[in-house]
LUMGUMI-165658 format. One line per 10 residues: for each residue x, y, z of C-alpha. Coordinates in nm, 3 decimals. Layout:
% residues N
X/Y/Z  ... $
END
This chain:
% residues 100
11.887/0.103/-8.106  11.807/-0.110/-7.817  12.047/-0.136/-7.553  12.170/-0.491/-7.602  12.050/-0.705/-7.950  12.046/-1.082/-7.954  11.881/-1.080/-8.318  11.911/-0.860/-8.583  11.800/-0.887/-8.950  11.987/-0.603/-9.160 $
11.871/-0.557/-9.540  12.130/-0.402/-9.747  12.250/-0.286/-10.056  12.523/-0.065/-9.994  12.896/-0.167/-9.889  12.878/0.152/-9.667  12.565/0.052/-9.451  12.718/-0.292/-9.387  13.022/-0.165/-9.242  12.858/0.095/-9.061 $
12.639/-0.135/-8.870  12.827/-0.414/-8.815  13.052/-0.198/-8.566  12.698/-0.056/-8.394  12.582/-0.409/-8.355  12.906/-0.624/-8.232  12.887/-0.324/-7.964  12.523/-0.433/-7.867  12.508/-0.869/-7.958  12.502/-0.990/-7.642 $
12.607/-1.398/-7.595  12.551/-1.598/-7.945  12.334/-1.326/-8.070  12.175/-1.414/-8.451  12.295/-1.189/-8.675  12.190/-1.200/-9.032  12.261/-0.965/-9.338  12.013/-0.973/-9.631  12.162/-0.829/-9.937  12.057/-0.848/-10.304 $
12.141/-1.145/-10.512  12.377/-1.099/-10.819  12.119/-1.205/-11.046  11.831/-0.969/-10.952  11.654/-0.751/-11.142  11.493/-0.546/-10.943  11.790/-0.420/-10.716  12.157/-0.325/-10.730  12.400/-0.412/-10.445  12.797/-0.299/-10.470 $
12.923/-0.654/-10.272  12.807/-1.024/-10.258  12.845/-1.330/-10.108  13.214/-1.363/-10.063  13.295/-0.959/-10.070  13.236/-0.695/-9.841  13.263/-0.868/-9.499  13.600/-0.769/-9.367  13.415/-0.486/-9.099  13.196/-0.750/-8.913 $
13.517/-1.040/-8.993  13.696/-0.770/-8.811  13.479/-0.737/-8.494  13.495/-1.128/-8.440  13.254/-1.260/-8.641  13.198/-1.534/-8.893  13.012/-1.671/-9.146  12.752/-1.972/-9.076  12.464/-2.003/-9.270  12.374/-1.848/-9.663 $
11.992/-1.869/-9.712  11.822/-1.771/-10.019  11.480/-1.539/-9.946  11.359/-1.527/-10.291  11.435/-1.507/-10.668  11.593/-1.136/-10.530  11.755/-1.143/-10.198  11.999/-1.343/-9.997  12.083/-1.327/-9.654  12.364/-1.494/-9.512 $
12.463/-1.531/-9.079  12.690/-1.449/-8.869  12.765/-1.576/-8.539  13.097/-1.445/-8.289  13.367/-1.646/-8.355  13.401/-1.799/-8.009  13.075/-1.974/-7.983  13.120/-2.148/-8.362  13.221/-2.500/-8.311  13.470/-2.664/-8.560 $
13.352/-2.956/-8.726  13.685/-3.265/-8.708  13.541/-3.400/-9.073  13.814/-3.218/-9.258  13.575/-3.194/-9.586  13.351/-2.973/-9.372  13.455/-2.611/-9.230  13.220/-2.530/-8.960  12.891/-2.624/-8.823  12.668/-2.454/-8.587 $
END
């Protein structure tokens, strides 16, 4: 892996391989660095995934990380982004929770 990262796109379907590389990469992001997990949807057909949307974070949570952004790919795979905690700006509208 390259010395310092400032994007990374991980595709996963394993609990194991997310927490294994969110420690390798909060070593590595450098600044705001764009970090994004894809991960099967619950729905799919086609794969099998052991977390989801609102499990299996706690490892890059740990690390100082957040949640900022949930895209869907396709009819399969969803990917959502995390950005360091520090550089995600709290929105004062108390019906939102964060913006970018």
């Amino acid at each position: 892996m390259a010395k310092a990262v400032h994007f990374a796109l991980v595709f996963a379907t394993q609990q194991k391989q997310v927490d294994g590389i969110s420690k390798v990469l909060a070593d590595k992001a450098q600044g705001d660095a764009l970090l994004w997990f894809a991960y099967p949807k619950g729905t799919s057909k086609n794969y099998k995934c052991d977390f989801n949307r609102d499990t299996g974070w706690n490892v890059i949570r740990r690390v100082g990380f957040d949640t900022v952004r949930a895209v869907a790919i396709d009819e399969d795979w969803s990917a959502l982004r995390f950005r360091r905690v520090e550089f995600i700006k709290r929105s004062v509208n108390k019906s939102a929770t964060k913006s970018e």
